[in-house]
Structure formats: structure tokens, C-alpha cells
PANUFI-598349 format. One record per residue: residue in one letter; x, y, z of N, C-alpha, C in turn. Coordinates in steps of 0.1 Angstrom, whole numbers, padded with zeros to 4 digits, always signed. Example, Ala and Ser with C-alpha at 12.3 -4.5 7.8 and 13.67 -1.06 7.14 Angstrom:
REM residues 2
a+0132-0057+0078+0123-0045+0078+0132-0033+0078 s+0128-0022+0071+0137-0011+0071+0129+0000+0079 
//
This chain:
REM residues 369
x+0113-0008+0346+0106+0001+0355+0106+0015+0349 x+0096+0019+0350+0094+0036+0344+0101+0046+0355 x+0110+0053+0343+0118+0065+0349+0111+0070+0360 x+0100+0077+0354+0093+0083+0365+0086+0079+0381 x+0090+0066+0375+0082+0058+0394+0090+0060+0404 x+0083+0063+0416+0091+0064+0431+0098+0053+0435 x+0107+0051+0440+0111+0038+0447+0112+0042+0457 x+0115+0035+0471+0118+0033+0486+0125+0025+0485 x+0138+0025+0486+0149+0015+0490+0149+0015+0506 x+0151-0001+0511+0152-0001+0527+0155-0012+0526 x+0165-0016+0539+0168-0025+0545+0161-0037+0543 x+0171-0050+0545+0157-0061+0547+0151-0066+0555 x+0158-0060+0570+0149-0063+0584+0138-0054+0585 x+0138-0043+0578+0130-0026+0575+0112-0031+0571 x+0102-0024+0576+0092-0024+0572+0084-0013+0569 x+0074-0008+0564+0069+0006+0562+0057+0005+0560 x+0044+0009+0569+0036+0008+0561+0032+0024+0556 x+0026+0027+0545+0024+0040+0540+0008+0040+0536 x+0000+0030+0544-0017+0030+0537-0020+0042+0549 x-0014+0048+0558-0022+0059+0568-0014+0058+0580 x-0011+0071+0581-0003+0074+0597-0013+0069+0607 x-0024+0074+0608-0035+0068+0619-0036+0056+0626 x-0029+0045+0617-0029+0034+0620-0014+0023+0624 x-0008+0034+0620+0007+0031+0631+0016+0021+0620 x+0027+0025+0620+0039+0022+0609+0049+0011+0618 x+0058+0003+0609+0062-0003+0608+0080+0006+0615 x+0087+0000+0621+0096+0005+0621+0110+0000+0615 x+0120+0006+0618+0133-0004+0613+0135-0014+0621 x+0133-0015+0633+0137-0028+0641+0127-0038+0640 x+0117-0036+0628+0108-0046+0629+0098-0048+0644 x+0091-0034+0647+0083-0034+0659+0072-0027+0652 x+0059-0022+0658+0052-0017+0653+0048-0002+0660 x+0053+0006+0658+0047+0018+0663+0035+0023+0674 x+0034+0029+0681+0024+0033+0690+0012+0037+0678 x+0002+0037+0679-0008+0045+0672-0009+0059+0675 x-0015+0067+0667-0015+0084+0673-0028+0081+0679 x-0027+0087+0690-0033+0092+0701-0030+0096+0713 x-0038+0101+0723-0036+0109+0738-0024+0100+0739 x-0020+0088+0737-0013+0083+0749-0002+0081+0740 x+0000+0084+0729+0013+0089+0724+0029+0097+0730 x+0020+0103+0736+0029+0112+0743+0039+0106+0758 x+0030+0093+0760+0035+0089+0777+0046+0079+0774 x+0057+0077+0781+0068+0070+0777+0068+0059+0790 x+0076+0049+0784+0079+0041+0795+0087+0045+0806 x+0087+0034+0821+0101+0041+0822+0112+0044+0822 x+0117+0028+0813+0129+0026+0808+0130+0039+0799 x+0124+0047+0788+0121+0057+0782+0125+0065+0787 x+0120+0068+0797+0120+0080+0808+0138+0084+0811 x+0142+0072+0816+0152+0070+0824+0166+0073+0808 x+0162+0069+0798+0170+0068+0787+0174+0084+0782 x+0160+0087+0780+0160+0105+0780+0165+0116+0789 x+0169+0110+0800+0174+0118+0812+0181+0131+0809 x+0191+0132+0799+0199+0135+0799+0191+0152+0789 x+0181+0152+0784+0177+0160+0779+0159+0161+0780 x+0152+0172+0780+0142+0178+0782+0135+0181+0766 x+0129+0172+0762+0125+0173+0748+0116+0191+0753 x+0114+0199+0742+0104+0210+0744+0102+0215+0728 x+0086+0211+0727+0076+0210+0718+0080+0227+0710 x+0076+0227+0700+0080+0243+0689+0061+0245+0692 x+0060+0258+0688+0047+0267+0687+0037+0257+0675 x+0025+0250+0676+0017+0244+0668+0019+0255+0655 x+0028+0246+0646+0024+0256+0629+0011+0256+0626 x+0005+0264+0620-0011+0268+0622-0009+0268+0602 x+0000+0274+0598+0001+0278+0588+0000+0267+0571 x-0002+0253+0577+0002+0245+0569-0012+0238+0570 x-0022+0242+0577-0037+0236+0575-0038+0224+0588 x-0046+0214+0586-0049+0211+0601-0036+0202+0604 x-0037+0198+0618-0021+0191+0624-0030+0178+0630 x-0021+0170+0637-0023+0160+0641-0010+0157+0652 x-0015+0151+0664-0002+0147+0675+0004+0132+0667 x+0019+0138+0663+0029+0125+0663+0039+0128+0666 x+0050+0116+0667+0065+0117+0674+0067+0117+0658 x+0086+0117+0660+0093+0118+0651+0090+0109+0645 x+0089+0098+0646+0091+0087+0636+0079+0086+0625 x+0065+0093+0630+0053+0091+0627+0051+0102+0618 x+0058+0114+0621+0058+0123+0611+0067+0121+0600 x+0081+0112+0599+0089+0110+0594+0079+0100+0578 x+0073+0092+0584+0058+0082+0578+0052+0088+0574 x+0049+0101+0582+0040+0112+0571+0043+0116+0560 x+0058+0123+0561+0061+0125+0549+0064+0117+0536 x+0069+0103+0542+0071+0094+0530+0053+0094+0524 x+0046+0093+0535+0035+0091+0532+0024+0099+0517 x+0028+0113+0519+0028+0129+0514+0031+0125+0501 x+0043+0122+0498+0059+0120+0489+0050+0107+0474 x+0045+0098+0484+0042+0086+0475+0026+0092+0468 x+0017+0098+0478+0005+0099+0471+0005+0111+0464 x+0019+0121+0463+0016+0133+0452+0020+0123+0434 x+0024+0112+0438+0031+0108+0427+0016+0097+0419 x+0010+0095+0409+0003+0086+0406+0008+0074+0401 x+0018+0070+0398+0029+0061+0398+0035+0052+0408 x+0033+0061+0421+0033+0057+0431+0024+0042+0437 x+0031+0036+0443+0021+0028+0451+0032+0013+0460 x+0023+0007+0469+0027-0004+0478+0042-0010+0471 x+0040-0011+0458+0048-0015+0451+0064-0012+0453 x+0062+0005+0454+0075+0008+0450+0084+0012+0460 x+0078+0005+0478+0081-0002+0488+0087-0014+0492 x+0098-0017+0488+0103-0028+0492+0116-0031+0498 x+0120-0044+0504+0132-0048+0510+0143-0045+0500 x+0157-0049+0505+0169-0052+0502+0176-0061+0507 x+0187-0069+0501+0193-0072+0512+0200-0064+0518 x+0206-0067+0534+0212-0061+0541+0224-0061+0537 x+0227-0049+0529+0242-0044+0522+0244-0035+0523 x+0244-0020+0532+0247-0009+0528+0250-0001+0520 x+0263-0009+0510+0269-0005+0499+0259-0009+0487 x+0248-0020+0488+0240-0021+0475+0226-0016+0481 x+0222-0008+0489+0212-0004+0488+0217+0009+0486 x+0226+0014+0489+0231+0034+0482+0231+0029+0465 x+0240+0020+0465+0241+0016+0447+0230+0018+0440 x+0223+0010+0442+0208+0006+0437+0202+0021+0437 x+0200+0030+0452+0194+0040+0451+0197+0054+0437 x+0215+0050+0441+0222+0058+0427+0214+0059+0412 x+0215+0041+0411+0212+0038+0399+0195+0044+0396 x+0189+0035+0402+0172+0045+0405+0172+0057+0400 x+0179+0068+0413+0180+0081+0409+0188+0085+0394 x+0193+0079+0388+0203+0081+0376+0194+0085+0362 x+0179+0072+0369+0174+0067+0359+0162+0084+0357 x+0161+0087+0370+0150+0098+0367+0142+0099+0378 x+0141+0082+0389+0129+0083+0398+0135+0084+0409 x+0128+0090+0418+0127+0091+0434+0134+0079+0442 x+0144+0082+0442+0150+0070+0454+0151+0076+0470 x+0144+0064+0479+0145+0074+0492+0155+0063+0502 x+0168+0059+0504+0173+0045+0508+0170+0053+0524 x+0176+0035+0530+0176+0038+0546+0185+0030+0548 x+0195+0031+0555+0202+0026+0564+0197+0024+0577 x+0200+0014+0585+0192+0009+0593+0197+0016+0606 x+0209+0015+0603+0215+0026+0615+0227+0036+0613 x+0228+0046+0616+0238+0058+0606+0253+0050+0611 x+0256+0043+0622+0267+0037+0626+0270+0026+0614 x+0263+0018+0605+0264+0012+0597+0262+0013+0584 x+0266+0030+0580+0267+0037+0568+0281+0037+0562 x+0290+0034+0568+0304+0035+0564+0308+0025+0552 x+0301+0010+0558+0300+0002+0539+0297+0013+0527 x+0285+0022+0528+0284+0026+0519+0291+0041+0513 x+0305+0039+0524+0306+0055+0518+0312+0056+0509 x+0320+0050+0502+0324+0055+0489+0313+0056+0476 x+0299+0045+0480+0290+0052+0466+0288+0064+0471 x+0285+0068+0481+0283+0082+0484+0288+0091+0483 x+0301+0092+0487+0311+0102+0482+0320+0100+0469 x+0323+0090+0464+0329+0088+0452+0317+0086+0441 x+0304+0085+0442+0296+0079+0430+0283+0090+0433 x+0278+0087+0443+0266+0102+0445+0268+0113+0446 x+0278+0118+0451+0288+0131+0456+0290+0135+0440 x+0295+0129+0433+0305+0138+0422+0297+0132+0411 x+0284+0122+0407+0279+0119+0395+0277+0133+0388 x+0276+0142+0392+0271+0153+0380+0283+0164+0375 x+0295+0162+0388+0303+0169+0384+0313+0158+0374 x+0316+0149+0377+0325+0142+0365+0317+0135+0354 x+0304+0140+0354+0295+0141+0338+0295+0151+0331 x+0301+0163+0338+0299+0178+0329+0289+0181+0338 x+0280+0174+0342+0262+0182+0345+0253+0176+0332 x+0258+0161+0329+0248+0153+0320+0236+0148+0326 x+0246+0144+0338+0241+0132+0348+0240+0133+0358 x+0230+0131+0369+0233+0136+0382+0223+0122+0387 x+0223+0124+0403+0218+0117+0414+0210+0120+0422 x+0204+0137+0417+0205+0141+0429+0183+0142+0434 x+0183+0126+0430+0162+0123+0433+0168+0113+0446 x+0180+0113+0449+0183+0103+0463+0183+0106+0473 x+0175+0100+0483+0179+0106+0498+0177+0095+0505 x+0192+0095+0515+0193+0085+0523+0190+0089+0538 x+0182+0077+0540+0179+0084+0560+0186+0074+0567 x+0186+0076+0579+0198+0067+0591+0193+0073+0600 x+0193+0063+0609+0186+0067+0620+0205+0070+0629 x+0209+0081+0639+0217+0090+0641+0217+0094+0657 x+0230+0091+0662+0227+0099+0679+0227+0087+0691 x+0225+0093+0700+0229+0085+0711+0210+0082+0714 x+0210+0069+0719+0194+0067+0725+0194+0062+0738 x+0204+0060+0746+0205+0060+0759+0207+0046+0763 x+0207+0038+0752+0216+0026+0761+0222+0018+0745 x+0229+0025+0732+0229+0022+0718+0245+0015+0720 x+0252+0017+0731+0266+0015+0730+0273+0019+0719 x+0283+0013+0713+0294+0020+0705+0292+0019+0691 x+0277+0005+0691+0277+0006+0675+0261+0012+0671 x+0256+0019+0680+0238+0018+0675+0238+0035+0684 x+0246+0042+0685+0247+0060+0691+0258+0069+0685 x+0263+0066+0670+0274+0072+0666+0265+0084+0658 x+0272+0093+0656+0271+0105+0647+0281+0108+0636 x+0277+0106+0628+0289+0107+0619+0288+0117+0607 x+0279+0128+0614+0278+0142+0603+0292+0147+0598 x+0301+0148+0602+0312+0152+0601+0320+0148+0590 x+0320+0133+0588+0327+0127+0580+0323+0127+0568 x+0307+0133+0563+0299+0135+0553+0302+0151+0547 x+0305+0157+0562+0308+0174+0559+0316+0178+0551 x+0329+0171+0546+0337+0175+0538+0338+0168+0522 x+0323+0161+0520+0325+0158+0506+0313+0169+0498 x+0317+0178+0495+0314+0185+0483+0300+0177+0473 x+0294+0182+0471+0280+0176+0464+0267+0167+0467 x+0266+0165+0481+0257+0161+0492+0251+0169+0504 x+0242+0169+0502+0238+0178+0516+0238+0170+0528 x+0237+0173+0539+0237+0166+0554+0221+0178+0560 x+0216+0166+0566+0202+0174+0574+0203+0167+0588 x+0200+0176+0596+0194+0163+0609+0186+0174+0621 x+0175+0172+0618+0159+0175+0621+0162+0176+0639 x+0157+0187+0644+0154+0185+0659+0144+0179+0669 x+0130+0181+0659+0116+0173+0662+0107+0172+0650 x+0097+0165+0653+0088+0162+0642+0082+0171+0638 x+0081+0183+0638+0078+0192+0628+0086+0194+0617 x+0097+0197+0622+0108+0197+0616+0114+0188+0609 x+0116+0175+0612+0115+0166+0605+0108+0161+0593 x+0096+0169+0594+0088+0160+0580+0091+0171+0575 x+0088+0186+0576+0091+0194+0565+0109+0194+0558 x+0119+0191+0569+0129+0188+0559+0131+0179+0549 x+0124+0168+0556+0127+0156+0549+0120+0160+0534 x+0111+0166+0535+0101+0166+0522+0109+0175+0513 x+0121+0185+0521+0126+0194+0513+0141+0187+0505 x+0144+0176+0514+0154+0169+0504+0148+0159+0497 x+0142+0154+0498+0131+0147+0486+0132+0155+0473 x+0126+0168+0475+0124+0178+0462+0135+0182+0459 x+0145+0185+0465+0160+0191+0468+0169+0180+0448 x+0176+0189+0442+0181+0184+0433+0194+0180+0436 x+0196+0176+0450+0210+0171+0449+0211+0158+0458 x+0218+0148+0460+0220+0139+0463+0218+0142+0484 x+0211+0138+0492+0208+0148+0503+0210+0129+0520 x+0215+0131+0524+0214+0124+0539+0207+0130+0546 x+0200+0121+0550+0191+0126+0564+0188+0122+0578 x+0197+0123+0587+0200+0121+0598+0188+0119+0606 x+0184+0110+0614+0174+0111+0622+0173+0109+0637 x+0175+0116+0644+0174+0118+0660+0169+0103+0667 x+0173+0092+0670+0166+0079+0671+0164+0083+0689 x+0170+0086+0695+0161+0090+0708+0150+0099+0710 x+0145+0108+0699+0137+0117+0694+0127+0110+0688 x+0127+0097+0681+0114+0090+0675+0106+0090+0684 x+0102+0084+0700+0090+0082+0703+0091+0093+0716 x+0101+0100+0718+0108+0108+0730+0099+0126+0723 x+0100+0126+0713+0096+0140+0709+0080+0139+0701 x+0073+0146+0707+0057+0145+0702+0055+0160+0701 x+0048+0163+0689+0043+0171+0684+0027+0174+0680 x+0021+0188+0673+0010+0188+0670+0020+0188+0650 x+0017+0178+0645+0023+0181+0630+0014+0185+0622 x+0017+0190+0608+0008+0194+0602+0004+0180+0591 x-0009+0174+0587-0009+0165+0581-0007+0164+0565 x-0007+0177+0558-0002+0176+0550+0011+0181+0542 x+0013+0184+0533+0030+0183+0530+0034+0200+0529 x+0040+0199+0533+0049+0213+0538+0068+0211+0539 x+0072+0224+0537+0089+0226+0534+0093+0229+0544 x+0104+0229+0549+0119+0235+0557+0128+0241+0550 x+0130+0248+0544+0141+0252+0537+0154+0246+0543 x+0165+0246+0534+0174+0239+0537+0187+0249+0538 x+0198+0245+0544+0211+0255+0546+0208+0272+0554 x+0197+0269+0558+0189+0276+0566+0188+0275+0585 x+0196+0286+0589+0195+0277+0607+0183+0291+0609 x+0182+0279+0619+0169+0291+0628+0175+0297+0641 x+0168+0305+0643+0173+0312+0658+0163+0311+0666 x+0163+0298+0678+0147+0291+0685+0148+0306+0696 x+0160+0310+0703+0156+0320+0710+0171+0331+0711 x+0166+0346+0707+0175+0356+0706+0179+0362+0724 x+0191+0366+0721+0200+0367+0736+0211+0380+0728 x+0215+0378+0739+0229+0389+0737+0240+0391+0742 x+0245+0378+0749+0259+0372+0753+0268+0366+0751 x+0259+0352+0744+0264+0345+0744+0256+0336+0731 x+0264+0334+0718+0257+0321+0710+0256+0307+0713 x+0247+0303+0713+0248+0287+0714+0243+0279+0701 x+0252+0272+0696+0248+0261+0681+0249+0246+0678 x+0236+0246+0681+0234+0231+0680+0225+0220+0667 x+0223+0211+0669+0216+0207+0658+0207+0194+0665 x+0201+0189+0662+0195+0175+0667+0191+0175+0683 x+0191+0164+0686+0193+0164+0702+0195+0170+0708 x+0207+0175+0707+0210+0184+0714+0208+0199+0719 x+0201+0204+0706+0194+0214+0705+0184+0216+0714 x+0181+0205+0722+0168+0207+0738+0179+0207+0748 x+0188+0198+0750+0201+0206+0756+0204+0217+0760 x+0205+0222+0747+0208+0239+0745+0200+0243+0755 x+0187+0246+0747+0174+0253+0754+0176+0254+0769 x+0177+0243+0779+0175+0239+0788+0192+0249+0796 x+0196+0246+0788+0213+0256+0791+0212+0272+0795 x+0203+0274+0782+0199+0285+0779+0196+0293+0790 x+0180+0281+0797+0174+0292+0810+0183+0288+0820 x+0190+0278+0821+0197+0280+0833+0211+0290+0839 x+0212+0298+0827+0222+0305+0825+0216+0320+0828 x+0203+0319+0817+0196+0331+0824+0193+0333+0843 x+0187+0324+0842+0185+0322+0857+0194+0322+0869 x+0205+0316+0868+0215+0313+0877+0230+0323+0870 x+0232+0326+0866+0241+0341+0856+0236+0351+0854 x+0225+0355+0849+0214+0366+0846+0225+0366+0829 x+0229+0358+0822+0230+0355+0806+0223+0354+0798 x+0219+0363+0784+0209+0361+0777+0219+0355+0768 x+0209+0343+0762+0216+0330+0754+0211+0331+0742 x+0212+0335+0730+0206+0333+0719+0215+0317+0712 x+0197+0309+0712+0201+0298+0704+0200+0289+0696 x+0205+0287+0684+0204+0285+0668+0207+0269+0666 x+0192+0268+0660+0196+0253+0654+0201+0254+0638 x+0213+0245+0639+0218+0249+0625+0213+0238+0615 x+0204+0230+0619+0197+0222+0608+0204+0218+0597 x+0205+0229+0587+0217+0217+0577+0229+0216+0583 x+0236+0207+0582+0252+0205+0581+0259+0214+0569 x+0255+0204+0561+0263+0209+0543+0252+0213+0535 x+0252+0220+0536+0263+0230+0533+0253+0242+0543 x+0265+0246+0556+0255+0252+0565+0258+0267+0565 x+0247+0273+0572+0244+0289+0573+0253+0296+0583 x+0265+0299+0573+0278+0311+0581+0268+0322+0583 x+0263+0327+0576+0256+0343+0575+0253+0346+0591 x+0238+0334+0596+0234+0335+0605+0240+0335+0615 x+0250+0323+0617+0261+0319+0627+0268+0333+0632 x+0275+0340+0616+0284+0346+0624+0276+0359+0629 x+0263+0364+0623+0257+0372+0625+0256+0376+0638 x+0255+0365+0645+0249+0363+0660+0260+0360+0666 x+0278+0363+0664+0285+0360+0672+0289+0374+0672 x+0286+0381+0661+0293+0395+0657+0284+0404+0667 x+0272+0400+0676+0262+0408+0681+0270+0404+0701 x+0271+0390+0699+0267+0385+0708+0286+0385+0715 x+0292+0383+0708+0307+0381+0709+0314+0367+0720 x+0300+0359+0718+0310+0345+0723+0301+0336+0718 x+0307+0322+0716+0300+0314+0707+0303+0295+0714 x+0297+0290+0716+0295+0278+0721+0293+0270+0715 x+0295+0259+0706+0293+0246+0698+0290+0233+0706 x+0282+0230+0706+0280+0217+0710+0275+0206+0702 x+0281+0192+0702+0275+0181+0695+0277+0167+0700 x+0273+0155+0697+0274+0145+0703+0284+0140+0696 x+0293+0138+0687+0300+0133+0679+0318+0137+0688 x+0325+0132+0686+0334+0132+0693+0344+0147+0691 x+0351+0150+0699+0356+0166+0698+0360+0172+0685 x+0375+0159+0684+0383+0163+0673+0378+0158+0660 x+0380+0166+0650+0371+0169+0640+0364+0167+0639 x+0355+0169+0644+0337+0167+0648+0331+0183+0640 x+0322+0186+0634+0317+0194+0628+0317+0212+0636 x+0317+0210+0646+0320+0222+0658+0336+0228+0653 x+0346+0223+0651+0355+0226+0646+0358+0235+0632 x+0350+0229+0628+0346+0235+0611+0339+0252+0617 x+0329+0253+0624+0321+0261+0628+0328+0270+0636 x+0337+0266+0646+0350+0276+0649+0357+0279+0645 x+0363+0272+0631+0371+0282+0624+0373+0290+0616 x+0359+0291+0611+0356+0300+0603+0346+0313+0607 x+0344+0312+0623+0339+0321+0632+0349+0331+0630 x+0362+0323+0639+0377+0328+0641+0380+0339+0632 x+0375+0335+0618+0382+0338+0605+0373+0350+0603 x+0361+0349+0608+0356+0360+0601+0351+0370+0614 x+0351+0369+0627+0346+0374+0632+0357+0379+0643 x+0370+0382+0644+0380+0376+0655+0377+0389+0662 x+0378+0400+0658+0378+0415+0665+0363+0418+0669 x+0353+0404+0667+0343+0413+0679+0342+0396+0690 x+0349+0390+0690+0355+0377+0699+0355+0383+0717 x+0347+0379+0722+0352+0385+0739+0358+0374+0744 x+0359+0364+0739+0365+0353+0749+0366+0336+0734 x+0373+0332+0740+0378+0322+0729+0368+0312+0728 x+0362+0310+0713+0352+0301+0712+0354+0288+0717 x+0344+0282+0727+0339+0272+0734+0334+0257+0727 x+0336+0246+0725+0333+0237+0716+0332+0225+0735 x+0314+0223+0735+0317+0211+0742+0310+0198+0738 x+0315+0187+0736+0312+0176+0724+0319+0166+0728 x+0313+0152+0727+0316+0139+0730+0331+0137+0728 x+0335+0124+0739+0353+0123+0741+0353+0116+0730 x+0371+0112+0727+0371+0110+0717+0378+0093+0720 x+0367+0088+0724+0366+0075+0725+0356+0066+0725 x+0356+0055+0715+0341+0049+0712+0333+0052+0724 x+0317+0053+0721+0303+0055+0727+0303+0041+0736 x+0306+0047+0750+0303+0035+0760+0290+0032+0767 x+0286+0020+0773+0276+0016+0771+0271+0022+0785 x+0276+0017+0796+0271+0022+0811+0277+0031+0811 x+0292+0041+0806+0295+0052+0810+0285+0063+0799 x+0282+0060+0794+0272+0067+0783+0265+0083+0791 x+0264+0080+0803+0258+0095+0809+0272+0104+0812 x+0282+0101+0815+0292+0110+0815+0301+0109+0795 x+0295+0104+0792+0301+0104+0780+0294+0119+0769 x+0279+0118+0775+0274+0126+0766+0276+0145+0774 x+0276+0155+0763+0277+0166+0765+0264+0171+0771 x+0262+0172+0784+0248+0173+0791+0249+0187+0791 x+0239+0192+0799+0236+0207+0803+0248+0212+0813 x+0249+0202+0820+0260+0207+0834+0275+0212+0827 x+0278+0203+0816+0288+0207+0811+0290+0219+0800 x+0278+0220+0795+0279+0235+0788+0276+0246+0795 x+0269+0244+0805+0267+0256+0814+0284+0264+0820 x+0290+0248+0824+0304+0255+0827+0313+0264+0815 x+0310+0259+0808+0314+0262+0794+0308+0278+0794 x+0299+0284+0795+0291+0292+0798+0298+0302+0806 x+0299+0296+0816+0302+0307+0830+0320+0309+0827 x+0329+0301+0819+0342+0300+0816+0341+0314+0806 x+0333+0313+0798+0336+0324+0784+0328+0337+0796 x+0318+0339+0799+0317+0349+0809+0325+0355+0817 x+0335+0349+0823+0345+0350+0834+0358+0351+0823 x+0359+0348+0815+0372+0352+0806+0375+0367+0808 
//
């Protein structure tokens, strides 16, 4: 196989089609996608009822990237593989295919791919069943370029997993495990809030020269609809955004949760009279202190929230290096509210997850401090 050809590593239950978003893709559970249209947007009610816990809310139509099109996450996600394969002339049906179901040999395989020169994009079928593969990742993808000198690297690989709670996933199909990826040196971590955002990151760890995960919001696939742009466009990476500026109080989230936030946001304004400035921190790894602390040094209290469990869960990392850099403009002691730290239960799943009610108190505790 020529260095230069793209591959798609995926699963072997996994399907894809890439001949046109218009016509509706193939998913990991082996279902077939809604088509884009009006009725993209309407959910079931089981859907309905799964989402409860959060208020998806659509970003301003990017105008800037040429014409858009209404898709959910998953459809823009297909976009961009879509983008990715037809910039390539090499590219084609072909260089779409199964694996067996091995975790540890489809990251291998993607290694080796990427080693060779070409585009490897693997998938795990669910980020809860990424752990087979973590040592290629952190012992073989993580460090191929540092224990070659910078001969050799990895870094045309990106692996996606679908990530997060989906409202009835139980303990093995709603885990988050950004955290455990956070402390290996030479891998980026991404995980997208909506479909805009999603295809432009994804396309940016594609191009991205280092070995990159890509976390995917799986209650956000058909839960979050957008106007996307149809052709290929960037996110910058290690870059957080600030969706809305305040002056009280920070709030930092990433994924999911980050409509959470929002929803925290006005109800704090409203019921406190609190302006809430609040930052999606989009990368994990290697993420943006600058902005973080910028906005705790204005704002002097800071709120972390995530779905992953308390103790060393990524919020932790994010508080202590607030602490470190920001202590003398601190009005009240940073707030971390984030999943208990006991497997993802199945019916208790609504009091398991960090809702609005619980960061708002969190909210009114750093106020009242």
C-alpha cells in the first residue's frame, strides 16, 4: 500500500458510508442515520426524555466558511471524514474498511499506517472500551517520535470514540476517560461541544502533526443539530473559547456539559443577578491556562465541571494550577462539581450526573463565601 494513501481504520461491527452526507451514513451500532432534512432536528421521545438533563443550544450559523447545511453531530462528524478523503486523490471506498474487534490491533495497525506516512483515522467503538488499547497509545503513539530522536513519528493518527453519558449507557457505554489520556505527554485530547465544532476540530487533528483522540459527545450525535458549513474548515486546537463573558464568576467546561453550563449561566443571572462568563475548553491536552486563568484573574471564582468522576478527573488538574497561578485574586475557593466516584449507574444515572441544580448551588456557595 502507498505511503501516501488514507486509511480509515474502524471497528468490525462499524460502517461508513462517505459517497455524500445527503444521503445518511452508516453508524457504529450498525443503524443507519436520519437523512438531513427539516425533520432532523425532531427527536423521539425516548430521546427527549434521555436529554433531560441538558438543553442542547445551537452556536451563531458560521457564515464565514461558504454555504452550510442542517446536520447533527454525527453527520457533520461524516462530513468531515467525508472533506478529508476527497482532498486526497488516493483516496477512495477502498481505504474504508473493517477490523477485527480488538482495540489494541486497530490503534496498532493505525500506528503502523501512520508510521508508514498515510492518514490513519481509527475508531473505537466506544471510548469505555479504549483501555485494551492504552498502552499502544501511551507507550507506542505517545512517545514514537520522542524515543526515535524525531526520526519517526505517528503523528497522521487520530483516534475517535464515541464519549459521555447518553442517558440510559450504564457503567460500560457513558464513561469519560479524558483524564487518564491527560497525563501522557505526546497526544492531544479533543472533545467537540456541537457539530460545528466538531467537524472543524476533527479536521484540525487530521492535519494536526501529532498523534490526536477525539472524543465524541454520543448524546450530542442526533441530540445537537446545527446549520454546518459543507465544506472543510479548522478549529484551532489548545485553544478554549469564551461562549459568553461575565464578571463573577468562571465557569469551564467541555462537551456536554458545556449546554449545562450555559443553562447555569442564565439561571444564575436571573435568580442571583451573577454574570457568569463561560469557556469551553475544547482541548484537554494540552489545554489553554492563558485563557482559563485570564478569566479567573478578572472574575476571581472559578467552577469546573465534568462528567467523569471527581477524583482525578481533569477539573483537578485545572484547579491546581489556577491555585498556583492565580491565589491573590481567588474570592472564594475553587468549586469542582463532577460525577461520584462510583461506576456510571444505570436508573440512578439522573442523580449521578452533574446537572444544572447542582452547579448552581455551587454557584450561590462561592458567592456567599
Amino acid at each position: 500500500m502507498a505511503a501516501a494513501a488514507r486509511f480509515f481504520t474502524r471497528g468490525a461491527n462499524s460502517k461508513l458510508s462517505l459517497s455524500g452526507i445527503g444521503t445518511g451514513a452508516q453508524s457504529s451500532f450498525g443503524v443507519t442515520l436520519l437523512k438531513l432534512s427539516p425533520s432532523c432536528n425532531s427527536r423521539t421521545k425516548t430521546q427527549r426524555r434521555h436529554a433531560a438533563h441538558f438543553t442542547f443550544q445551537p452556536d451563531p450559523v458560521p457564515t464565514q466558511y461558504g454555504p452550510t447545511q442542517k446536520m447533527n453531530l454525527f453527520q457533520s462528524v461524516t462530513s468531515a471524514l467525508d472533506n478529508t478523503l476527497a482532498s486526497d486523490p488516493t483516496a477512495g471506498k477502498d481505504r474504508v474498511f473493517n477490523t477485527p474487534l480488538c482495540e489494541q490491533g486497530i490503534v496498532g495497525f493505525g500506528i503502523g499506517v501512520a508510521v508508514a506516512g498515510a492518514t490513519a483515522i481509527a475508531e473505537i467503538q466506544f471510548a469505555d472500551y479504549i483501555y485494551p488499547a492504552f498502552d499502544q497509545i501511551v507507550n507506542e503513539a505517545a512517545k514514537y517520535r520522542y524515543r526515535s530522536g524525531n526520526l519517526f513519528d505517528c503523528g497522521n493518527l487520530t483516534i475517535r470514540a464515541p464519549w459521555g453519558c447518553v442517558g440510559h449507557g450504564s457503567l460500560y457505554h457513558s464513561q469519560s476517560p479524558e483524564a487518564f489520556f491527560a497525563h501522557c505527554p505526546g497526544i492531544k485530547v479533543v472533545i467537540p461541544r456541537s457539530p460545528v465544532q466538531a467537524k472543524g476540530l476533527l479536521l484540525s487533528c487530521i492535519a494536526d502533526k501529532n498523534p490526536c483522540i477525539f472524543f465524541e459527545p454520543k448524546i450530542l450525535y442526533r441530540a445537537a443539530v446545527e446549520q454546518v458549513p459543507v465544506e472543510a474548515y479548522t478549529v484551532p486546537l489548545s485553544q478554549a473559547e469564551i461562549l459568553q463573558e461575565g464578571s463573577d464568576v468562571t465557569l469551564v467546561a467541555w462537551g456536554t456539559q458545556v449546554h449545562v453550563m450555559r443553562e447555569v449561566a442564565d439561571m444564575a443571572q436571573e435568580k442571583l443577578g451573577v454574570s457568569c462568563e463561560l469557556i469551553d475548553l475544547q482541548t484537554i491536552l494540552p489545554w489553554d491556562v492563558e485563557t482559563v486563568c485570564k478569566s479567573v484573574v478578572k472574575t476571581g471564582r472559578l467552577l469546573i465541571s465534568h462528567e467523569a468522576p471527581v477524583t482525578g478527573g481533569f477539573a483537578s488538574e485545572i484547579s491546581s494550577t489556577v491555585q498556583e497561578g492565580c491565589f491573590l485574586n481567588l474570592e472564594a475557593p475553587i468549586s469542582r462539581v463532577c460525577g461520584y466516584d462510583t461506576p456510571f449507574p444505570h436508573i440512578f444515572e439522573p442523580f449521578y450526573i452533574p446537572d444544572k441544580w447542582k452547579c448552581f448551588e455551587a454557584i450561590r456557595r462561592m458567592i456567599n463565601y
